[in-house]
C-alpha positions in Angstrom: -6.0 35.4 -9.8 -7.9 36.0 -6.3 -6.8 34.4 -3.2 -9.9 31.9 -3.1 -9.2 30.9 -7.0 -5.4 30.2 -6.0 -6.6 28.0 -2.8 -8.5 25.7 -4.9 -5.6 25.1 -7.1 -3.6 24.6 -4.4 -5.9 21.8 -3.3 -6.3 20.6 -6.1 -2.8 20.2 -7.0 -2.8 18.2 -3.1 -4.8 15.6 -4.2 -3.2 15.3 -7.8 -0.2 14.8 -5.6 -1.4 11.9 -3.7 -3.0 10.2 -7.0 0.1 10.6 -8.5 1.8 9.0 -5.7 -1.0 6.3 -5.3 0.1 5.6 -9.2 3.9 5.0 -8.7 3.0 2.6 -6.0 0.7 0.6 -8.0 3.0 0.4 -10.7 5.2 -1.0 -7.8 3.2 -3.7 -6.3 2.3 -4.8 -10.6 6.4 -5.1 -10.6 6.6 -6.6 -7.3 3.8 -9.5 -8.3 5.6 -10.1 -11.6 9.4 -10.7 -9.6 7.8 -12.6 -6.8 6.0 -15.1 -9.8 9.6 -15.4 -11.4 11.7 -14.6 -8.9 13.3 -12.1 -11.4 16.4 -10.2 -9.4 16.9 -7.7 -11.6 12.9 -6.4 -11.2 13.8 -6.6 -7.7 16.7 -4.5 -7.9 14.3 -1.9 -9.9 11.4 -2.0 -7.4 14.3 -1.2 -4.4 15.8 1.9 -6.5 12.4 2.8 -7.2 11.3 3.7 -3.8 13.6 6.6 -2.8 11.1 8.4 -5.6 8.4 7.5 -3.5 10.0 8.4 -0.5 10.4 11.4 -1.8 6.8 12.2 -2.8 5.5 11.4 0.5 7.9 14.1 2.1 7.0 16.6 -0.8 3.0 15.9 0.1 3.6 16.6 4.1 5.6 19.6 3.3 3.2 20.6 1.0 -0.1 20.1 3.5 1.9 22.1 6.4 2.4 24.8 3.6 -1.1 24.7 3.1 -2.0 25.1 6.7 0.3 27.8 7.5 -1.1 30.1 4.9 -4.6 29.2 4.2 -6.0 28.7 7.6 -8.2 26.4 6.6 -12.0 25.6 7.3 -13.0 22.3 8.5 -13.6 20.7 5.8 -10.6 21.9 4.2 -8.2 20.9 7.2 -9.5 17.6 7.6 -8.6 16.6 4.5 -5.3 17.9 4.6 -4.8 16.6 7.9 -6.2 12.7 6.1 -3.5 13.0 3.6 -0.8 13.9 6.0 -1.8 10.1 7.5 -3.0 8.7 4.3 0.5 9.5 2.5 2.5 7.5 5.3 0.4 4.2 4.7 1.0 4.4 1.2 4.9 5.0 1.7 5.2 1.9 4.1 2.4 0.1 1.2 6.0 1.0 -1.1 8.3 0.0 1.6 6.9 -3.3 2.0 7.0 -4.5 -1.9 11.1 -3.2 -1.3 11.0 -5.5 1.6 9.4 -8.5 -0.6 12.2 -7.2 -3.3 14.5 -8.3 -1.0 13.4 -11.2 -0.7 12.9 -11.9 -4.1 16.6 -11.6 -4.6 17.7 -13.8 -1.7 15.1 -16.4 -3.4 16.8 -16.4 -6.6 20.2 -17.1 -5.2 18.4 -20.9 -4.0 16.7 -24.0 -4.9 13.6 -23.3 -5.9 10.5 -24.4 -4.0 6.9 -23.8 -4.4 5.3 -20.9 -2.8 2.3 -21.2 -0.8 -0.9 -21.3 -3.7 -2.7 -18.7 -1.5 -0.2 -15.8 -2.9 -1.8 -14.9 -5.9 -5.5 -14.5 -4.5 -3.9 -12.3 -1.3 -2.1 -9.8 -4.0 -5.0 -9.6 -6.0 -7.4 -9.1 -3.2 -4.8 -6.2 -1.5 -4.3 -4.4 -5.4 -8.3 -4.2 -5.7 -8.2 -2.9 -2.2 -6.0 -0.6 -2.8 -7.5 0.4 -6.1 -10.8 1.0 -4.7 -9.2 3.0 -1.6 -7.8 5.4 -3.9 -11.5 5.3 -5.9 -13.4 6.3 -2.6 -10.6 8.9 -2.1 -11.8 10.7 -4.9 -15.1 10.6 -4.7 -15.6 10.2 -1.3 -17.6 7.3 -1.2 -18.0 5.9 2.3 -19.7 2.8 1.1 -16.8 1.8 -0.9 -13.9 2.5 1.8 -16.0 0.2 4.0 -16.4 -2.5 2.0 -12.6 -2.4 1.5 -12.4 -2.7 5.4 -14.6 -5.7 5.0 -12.2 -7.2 2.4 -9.2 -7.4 4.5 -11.1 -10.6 6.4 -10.3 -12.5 3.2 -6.5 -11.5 3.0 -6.5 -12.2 6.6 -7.7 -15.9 6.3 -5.7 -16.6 3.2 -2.2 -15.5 5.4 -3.2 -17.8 7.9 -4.0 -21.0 5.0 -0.7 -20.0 4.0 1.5 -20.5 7.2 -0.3 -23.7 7.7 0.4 -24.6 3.7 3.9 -23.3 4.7 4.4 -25.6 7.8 3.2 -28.3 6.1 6.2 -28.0 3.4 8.8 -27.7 5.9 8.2 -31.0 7.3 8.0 -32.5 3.8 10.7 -30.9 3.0 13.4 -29.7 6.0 16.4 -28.8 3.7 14.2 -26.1 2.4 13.6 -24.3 5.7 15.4 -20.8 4.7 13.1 -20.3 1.5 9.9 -21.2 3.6 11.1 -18.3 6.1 11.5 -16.1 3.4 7.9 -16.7 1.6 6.7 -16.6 5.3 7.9 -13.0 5.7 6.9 -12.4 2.0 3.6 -13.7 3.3 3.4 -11.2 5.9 4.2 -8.1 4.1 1.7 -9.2 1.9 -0.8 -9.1 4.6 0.4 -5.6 6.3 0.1 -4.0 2.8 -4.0 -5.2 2.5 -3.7 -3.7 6.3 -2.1 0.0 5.6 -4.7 -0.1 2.9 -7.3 -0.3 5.3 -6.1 2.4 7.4 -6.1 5.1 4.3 -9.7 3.6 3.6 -10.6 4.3 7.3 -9.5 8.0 6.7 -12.5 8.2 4.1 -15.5 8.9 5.8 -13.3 11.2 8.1 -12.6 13.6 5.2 -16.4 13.4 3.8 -18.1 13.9 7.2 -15.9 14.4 10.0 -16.7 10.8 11.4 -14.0 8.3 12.1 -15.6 4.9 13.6 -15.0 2.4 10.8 
C-alpha cells in the first residue's frame, strides 16, 4: 500500500473516530432526557459510568491527530482539519460531561418530593439534540450553511433558559419548602443551555475546516 493510500485511511479512520464518538454521546443525551423525564436513578447511574468511555475516546482522538501530525506533515487542508477535531473533540467530551452532571442531579431528585420541572425542558433538549445532530451533519459534509444555521438556533435555547428561571422563581415563591429541587432543575437548566453552547462552538469549527475561515 503507498504512503498517500495509507494517509487517506488514516484520515479517514480520524473522522470515523469522531462520528463514532459523536454516536456514544447521542445515545447519552437520549438516556439523559429519558432519566430527567422520570427521574430514573438507576439510568443515571448508567449515563455516569458511561462517560469514562467517552473520556476515553476523546484522549484516543488527540493522541491520534498529534500522531497524524508528527508523521504526515500535513497540507493545509489536511492540518486544519486535524487541528478542528483536536477542538471539536473537547466540546463534545464536556457535551458528555454535562449530561453526567444532569445525572447527578437526576439522582439527588429522586431521593425528594417531587415537583414539576420548568415546561421549557423538553423544547431546550430537543432544540440542543437537533443541534447537535445537524453539527455532526455539516461535519461531514462540510456544509457551512447548515453549521450557521445551528449558530442561529442557540437564540432559541437561550430564551427558553431564561422563561425557565423566571418559570423557576415563580415556583419557589409558591412553593418555598421546595427550594432544593428548584436549585437542582436550575442547574439542570443550565447544563442544558451550555450543551446547545459547546454545540455551537464544534459548528463554528465548520467553515474553518472547509475554507480556512473562522468568523461565524
Amino acid at each position: 500500500m503507498s504512503t498517500r493510500i495509507q494517509y487517506i485511511k488514516e484520515l479517514e479512520k480520524l473522522n470515523q473516530d469522531v462520528l463514532d464518538m459523536s454516536s456514544e454521546i447521542s445515545n447519552a443525551i437520549e438516556m439523559m432526557s429519558e432519566a430527567l423525564q422520570s427521574l430514573d436513578a438507576s439510568l443515571s447511574v448508567k449515563i455516569m459510568d458511561g462517560d469514562d468511555v467517552i473520556d476515553h475516546m476523546e484522549r484516543s482522538i488527540e493522541k491520534y491527530c498529534i500522531d497524524l501530525v508528527i508523521k504526515e506533515a500535513p497540507v493545509a487542508s489536511d492540518w486544519r482539519k486535524i487541528a478542528s477535531i483536536m477542538r471539536i473533540v473537547a466540546d463534545l467530551e464536556r457535551i458528555a460531561d454535562h449530561c453526567s452532571d444532569i445525572a447527578g442531579y437526576v439522582i439527588k431528585l429522586s431521593k425528594e418530593s417531587k415537583v414539576e420541572p420548568p415546561i421549557q425542558f423538553n423544547d431546550m433538549i430537543k432544540i440542543m439534540k437537533s443541534m447537535l445532530s445537524d453539527t455532526i451533519n455539516a461535519f461531514i459534509t462540510l456544509d457551512t450553511a447548515l453549521a450557521v444555521d445551528v449558530v442561529d438556533r442557540d437564540e432559541f435555547v437561550d430564551q427558553l433558559f431564561n422563561a425557565a428561571l423566571d418559570e423557576i422563581s415563580l415556583y419557589i415563591k409558591a412553593v418555598p419548602d421546595s427550594i432544593e429541587q428548584y436549585t437542582s432543575y436550575i442547574l439542570i437548566s443550565k447544563y442544558i443551555e451550555r450543551m446547545a453552547d459547546h454545540a455551537v462552538n464544534v459548528a463554528k469549527w465548520i467553515p474553518y475546516i472547509a475554507s480556512g475561515e473562522y468568523k461565524l
